[in-house]
Backbone as JSON, one array per atom type, in Angstrom:
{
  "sequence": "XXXXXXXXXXXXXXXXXXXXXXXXXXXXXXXXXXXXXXXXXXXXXXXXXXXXXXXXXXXXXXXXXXXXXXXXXXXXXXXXXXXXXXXXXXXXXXXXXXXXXXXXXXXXXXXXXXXXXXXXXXXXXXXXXXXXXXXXXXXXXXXXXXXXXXXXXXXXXX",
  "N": [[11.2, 31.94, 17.75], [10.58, 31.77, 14.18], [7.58, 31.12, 13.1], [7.25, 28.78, 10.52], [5.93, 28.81, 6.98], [2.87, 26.4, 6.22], [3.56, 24.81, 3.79], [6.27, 24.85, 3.45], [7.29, 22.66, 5.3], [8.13, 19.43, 4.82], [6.79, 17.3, 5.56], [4.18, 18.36, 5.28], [4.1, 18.7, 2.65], [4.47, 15.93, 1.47], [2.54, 14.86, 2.54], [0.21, 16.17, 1.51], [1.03, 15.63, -1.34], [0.47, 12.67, -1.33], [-2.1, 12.92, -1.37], [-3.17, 13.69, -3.67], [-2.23, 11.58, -5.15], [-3.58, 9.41, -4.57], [-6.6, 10.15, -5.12], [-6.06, 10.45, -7.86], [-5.37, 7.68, -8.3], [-7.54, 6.69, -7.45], [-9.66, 7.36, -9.47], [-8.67, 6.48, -11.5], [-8.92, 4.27, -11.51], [-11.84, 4.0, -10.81], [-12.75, 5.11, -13.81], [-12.23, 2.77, -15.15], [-14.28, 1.32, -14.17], [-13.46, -0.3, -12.16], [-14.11, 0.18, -9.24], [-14.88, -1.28, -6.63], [-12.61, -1.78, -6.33], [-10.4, 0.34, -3.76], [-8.14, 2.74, -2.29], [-5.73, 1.28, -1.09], [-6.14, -1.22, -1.4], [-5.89, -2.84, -4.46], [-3.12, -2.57, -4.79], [-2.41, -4.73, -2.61], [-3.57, -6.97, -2.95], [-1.91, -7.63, -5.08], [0.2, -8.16, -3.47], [-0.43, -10.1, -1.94], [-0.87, -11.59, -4.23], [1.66, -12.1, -5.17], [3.06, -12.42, -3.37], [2.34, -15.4, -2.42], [3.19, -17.26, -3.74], [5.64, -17.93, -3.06], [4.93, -17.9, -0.31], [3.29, -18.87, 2.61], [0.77, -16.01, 3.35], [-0.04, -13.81, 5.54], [-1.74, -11.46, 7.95], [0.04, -10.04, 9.38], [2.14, -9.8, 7.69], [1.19, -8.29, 5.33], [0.9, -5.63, 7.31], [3.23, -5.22, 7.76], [4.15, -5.09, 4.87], [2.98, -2.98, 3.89], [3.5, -0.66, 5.95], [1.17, -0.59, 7.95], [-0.7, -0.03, 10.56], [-2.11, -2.48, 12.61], [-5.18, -2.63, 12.93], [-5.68, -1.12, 10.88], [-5.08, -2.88, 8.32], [-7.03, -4.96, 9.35], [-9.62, -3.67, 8.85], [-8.79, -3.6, 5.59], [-8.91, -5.82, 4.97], [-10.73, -7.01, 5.81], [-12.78, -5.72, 4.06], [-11.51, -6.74, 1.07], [-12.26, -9.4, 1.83], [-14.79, -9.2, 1.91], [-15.66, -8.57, -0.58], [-14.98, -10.51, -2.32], [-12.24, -11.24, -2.58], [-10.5, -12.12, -1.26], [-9.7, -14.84, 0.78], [-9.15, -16.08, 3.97], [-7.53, -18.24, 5.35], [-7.9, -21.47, 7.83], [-4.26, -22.48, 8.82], [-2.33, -25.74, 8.74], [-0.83, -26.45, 10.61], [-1.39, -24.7, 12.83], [-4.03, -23.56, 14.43], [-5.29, -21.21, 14.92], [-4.24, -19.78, 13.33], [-4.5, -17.69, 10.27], [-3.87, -18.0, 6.8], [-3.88, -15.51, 4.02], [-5.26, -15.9, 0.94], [-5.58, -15.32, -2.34], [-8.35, -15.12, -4.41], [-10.49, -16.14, -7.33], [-11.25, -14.19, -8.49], [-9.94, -11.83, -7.74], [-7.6, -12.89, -8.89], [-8.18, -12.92, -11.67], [-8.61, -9.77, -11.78], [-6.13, -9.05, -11.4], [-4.43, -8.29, -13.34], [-5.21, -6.55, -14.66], [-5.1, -4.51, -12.83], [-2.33, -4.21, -11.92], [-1.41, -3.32, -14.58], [-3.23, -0.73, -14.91], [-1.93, 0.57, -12.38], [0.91, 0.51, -13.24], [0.82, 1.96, -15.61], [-0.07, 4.74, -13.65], [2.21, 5.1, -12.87], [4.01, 5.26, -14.72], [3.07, 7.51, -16.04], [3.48, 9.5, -13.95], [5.9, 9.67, -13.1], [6.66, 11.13, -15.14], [9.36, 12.74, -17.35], [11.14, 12.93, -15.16], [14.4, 12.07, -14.12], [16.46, 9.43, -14.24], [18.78, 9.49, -12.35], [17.38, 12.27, -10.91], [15.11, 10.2, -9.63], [16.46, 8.38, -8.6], [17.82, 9.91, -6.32], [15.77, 11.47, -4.84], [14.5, 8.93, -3.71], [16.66, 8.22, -2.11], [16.17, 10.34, -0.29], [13.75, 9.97, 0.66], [14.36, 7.33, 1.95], [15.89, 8.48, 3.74], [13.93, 10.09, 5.43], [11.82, 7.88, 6.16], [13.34, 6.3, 7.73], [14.2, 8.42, 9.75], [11.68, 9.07, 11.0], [10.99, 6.33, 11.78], [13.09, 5.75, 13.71], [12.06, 7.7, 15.59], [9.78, 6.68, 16.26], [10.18, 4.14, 17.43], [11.46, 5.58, 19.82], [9.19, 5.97, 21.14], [6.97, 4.06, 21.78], [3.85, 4.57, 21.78], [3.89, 5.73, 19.57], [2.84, 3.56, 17.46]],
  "CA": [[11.32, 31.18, 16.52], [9.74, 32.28, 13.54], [6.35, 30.32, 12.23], [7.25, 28.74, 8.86], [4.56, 28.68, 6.28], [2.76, 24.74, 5.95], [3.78, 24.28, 2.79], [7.13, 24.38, 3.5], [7.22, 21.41, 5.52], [8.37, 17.75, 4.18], [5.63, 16.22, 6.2], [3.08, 18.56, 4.6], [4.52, 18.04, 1.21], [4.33, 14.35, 1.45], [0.76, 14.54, 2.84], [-0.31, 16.67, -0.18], [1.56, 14.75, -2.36], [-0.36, 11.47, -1.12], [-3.42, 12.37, -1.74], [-3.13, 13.91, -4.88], [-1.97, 10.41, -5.66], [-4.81, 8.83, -4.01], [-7.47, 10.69, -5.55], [-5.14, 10.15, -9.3], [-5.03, 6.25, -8.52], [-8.93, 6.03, -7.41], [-10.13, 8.17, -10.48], [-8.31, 5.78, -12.94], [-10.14, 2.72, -10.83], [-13.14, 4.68, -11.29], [-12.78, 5.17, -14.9], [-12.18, 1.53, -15.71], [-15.27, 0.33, -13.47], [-13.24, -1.34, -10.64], [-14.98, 1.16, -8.09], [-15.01, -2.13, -5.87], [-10.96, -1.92, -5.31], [-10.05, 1.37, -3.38], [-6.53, 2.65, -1.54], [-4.24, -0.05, -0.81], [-6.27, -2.87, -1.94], [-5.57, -2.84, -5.44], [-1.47, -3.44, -4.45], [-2.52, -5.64, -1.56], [-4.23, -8.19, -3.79], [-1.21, -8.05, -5.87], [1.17, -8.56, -2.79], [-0.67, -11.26, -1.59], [-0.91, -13.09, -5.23], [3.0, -12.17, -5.37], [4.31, -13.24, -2.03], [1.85, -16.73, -1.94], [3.34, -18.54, -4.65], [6.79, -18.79, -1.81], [5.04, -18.67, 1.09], [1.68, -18.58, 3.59], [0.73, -14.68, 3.51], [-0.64, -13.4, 6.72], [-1.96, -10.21, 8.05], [1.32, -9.36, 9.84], [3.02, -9.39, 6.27], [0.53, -7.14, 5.18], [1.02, -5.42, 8.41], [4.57, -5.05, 7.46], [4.77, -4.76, 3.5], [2.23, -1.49, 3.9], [3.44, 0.22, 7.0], [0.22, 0.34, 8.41], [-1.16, -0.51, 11.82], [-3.15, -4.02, 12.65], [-6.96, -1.98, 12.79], [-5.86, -0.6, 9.56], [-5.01, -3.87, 7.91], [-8.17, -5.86, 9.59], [-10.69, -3.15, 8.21], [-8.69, -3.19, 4.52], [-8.51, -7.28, 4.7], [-12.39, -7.66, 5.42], [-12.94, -5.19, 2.71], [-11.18, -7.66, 0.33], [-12.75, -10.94, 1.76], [-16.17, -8.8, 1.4], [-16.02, -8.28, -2.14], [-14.95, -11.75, -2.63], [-11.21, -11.2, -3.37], [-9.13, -13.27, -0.71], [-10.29, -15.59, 1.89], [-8.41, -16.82, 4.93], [-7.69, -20.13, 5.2], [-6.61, -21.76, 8.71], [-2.81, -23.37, 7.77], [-2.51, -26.88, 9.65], [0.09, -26.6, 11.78], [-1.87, -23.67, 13.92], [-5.91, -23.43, 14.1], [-5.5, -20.23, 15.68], [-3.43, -18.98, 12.49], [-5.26, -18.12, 8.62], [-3.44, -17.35, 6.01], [-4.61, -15.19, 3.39], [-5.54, -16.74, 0.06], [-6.31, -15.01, -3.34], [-9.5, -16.16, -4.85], [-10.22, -16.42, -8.57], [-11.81, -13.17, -8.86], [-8.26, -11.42, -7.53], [-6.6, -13.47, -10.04], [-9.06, -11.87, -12.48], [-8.8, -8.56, -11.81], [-4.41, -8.94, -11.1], [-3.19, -7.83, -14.84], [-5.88, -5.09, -14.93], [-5.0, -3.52, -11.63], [-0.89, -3.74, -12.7], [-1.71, -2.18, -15.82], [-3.38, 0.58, -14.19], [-0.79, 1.21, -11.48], [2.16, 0.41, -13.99], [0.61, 3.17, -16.15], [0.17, 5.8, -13.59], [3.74, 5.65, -12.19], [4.62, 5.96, -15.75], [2.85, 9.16, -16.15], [3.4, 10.11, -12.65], [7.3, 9.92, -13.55], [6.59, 11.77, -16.61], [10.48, 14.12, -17.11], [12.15, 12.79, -13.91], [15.33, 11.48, -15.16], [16.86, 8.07, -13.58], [19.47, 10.17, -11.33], [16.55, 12.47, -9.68], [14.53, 9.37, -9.22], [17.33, 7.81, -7.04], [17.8, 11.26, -5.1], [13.99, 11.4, -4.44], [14.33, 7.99, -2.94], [17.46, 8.38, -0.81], [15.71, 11.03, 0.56], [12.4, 9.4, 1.2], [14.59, 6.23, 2.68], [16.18, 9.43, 5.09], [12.89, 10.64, 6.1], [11.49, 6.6, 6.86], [14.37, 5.8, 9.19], [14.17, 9.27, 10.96], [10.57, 8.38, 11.42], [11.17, 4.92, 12.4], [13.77, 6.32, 15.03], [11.06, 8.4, 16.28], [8.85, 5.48, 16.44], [11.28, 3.38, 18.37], [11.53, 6.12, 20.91], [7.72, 6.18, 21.53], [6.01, 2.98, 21.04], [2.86, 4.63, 21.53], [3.44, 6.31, 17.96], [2.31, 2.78, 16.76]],
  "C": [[10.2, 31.59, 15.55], [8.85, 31.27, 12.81], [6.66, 30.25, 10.51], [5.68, 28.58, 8.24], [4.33, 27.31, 5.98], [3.51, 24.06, 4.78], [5.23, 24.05, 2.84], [8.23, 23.3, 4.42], [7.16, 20.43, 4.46], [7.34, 17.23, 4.14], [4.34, 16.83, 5.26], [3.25, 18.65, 3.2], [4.03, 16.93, 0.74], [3.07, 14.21, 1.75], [-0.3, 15.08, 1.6], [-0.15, 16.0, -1.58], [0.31, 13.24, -2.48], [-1.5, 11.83, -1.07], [-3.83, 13.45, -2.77], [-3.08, 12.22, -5.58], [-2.8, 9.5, -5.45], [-5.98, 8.98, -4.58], [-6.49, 10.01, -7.34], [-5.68, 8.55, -9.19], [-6.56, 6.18, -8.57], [-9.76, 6.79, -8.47], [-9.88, 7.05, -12.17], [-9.38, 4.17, -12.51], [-11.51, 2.83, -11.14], [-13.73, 4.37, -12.42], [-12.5, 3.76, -15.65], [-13.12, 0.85, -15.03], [-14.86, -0.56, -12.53], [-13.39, -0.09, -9.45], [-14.68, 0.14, -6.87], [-13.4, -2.0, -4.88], [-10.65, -0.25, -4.95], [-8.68, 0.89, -2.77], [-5.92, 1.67, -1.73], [-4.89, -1.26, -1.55], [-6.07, -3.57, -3.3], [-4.22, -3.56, -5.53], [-1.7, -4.04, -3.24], [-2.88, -7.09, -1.92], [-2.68, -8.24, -4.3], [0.21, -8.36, -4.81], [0.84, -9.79, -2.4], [-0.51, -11.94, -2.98], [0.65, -13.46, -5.8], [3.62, -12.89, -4.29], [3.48, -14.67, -2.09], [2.53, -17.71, -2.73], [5.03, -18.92, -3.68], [6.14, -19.39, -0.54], [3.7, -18.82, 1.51], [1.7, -17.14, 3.69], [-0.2, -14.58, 4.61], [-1.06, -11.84, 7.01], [-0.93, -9.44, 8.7], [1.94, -9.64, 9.06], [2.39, -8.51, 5.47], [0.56, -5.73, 5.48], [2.36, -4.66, 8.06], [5.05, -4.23, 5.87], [3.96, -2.94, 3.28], [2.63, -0.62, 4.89], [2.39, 0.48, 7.51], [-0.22, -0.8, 9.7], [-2.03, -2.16, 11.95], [-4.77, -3.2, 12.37], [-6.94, -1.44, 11.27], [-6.03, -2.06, 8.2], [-6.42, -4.5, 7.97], [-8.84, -5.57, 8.25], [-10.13, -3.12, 6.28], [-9.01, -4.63, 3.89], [-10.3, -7.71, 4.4], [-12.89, -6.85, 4.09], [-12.92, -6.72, 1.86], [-11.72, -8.94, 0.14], [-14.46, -10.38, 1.37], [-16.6, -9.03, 0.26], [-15.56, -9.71, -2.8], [-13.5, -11.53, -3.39], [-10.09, -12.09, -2.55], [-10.52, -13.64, 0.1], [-9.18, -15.95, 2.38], [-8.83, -18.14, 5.05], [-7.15, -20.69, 6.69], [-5.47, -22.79, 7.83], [-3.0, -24.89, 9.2], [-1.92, -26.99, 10.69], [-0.11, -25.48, 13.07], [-3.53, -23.12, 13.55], [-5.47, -22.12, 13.9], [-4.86, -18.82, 14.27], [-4.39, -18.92, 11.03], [-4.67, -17.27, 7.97], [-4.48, -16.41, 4.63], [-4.68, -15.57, 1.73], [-6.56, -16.0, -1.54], [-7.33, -15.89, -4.39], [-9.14, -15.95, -6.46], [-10.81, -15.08, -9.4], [-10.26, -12.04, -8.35], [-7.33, -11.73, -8.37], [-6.94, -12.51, -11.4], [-8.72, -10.33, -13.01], [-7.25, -8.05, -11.6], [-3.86, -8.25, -11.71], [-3.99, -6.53, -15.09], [-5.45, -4.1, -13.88], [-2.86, -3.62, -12.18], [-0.95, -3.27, -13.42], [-2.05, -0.61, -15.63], [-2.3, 1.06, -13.18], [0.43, 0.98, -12.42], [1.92, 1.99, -14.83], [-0.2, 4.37, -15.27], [1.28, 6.23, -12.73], [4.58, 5.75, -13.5], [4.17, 7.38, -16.05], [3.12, 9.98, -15.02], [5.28, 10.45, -12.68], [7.85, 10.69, -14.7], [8.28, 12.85, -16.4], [11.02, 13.64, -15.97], [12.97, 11.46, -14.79], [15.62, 10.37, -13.96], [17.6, 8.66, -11.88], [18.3, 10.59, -10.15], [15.74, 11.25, -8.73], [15.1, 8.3, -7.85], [17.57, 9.15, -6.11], [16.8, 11.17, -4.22], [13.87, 10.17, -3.8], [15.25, 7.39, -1.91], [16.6, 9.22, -0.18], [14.72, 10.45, 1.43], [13.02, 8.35, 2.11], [15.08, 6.75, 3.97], [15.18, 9.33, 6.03], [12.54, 9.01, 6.76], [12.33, 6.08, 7.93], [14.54, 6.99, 10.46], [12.93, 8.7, 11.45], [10.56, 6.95, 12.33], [11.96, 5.08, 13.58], [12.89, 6.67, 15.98], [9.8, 7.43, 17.33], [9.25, 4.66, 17.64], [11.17, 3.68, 19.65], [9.96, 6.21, 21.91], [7.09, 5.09, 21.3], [4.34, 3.39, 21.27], [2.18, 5.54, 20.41], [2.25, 5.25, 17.55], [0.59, 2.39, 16.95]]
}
């Protein structure tokens, strides 16, 4: 079998891709002086101040709405309660349980951090017409369910 070249891999596409986009998102954070919010926590604040007004937000909805592991979550959650942007709260009906709870400095900083991520998936979409944009995301919903198959078969992917 003949050795393809990296680049023409999905996986190493998508890994290039993401942190082009990573570096893009924490450059604009940069440049507006919220240095404080990195990676995920920027749309993590804004999932938690979106999903609380239905329900109790927890770290296994976190857990869930990011795809990312429990150790990944913890270390992104204390971040957040570090800098004084959520706090856990226990809920009454389970000590053992604490939901997570945007403070007033998260509230704060909500319409500035949408603004910034609203405007760089507008420039980041810059020329991709409506059509590609749904192509580009059947595909991506392909690739997540092969993955997730994969996953399935191995639970010590997770």
């Amino acid at each position: 079998m003949e050795h393809r070249n990296d680049s023409s891999y999905m996986g190493f596409q998508l890994k290039s891709v993401n942190n082009v986009i990573r570096r893009a998102i924490e450059y604009r954070f940069d440049r507006e002086n919220m240095r404080d919010i990195c990676g995920l926590q920027g749309p993590c604040i804004g999932y938690i101040i979106d999903n609380s007004k239905s329900s109790d937000v927890f770290q296994k909805d976190v857990e869930k709405a990011f795809n990312i592991r429990r150790s990944s979550a913890t270390v992104m959650l204390q971040g957040l309660e570090n800098k004084g942007y959520i706090k856990r709260v226990p809920v009454e009906y389970d000590a053992r349980l604490k939901k997570i709870v945007a403070t007033d400095k998260a509230y704060e900083s909500h319409e500035k951090v949408v603004a910034l991520i609203d405007s760089f998936h507008e420039d980041m979409e810059k020329g991709i017409t409506p059509a590609e944009k749904a192509e580009f995301t059947r595909i991506l919903s392909k690739i997540t369910h092969n993955l997730e198959d994969i996953e399935k078969e191995n639970k010590s992917f997770r």
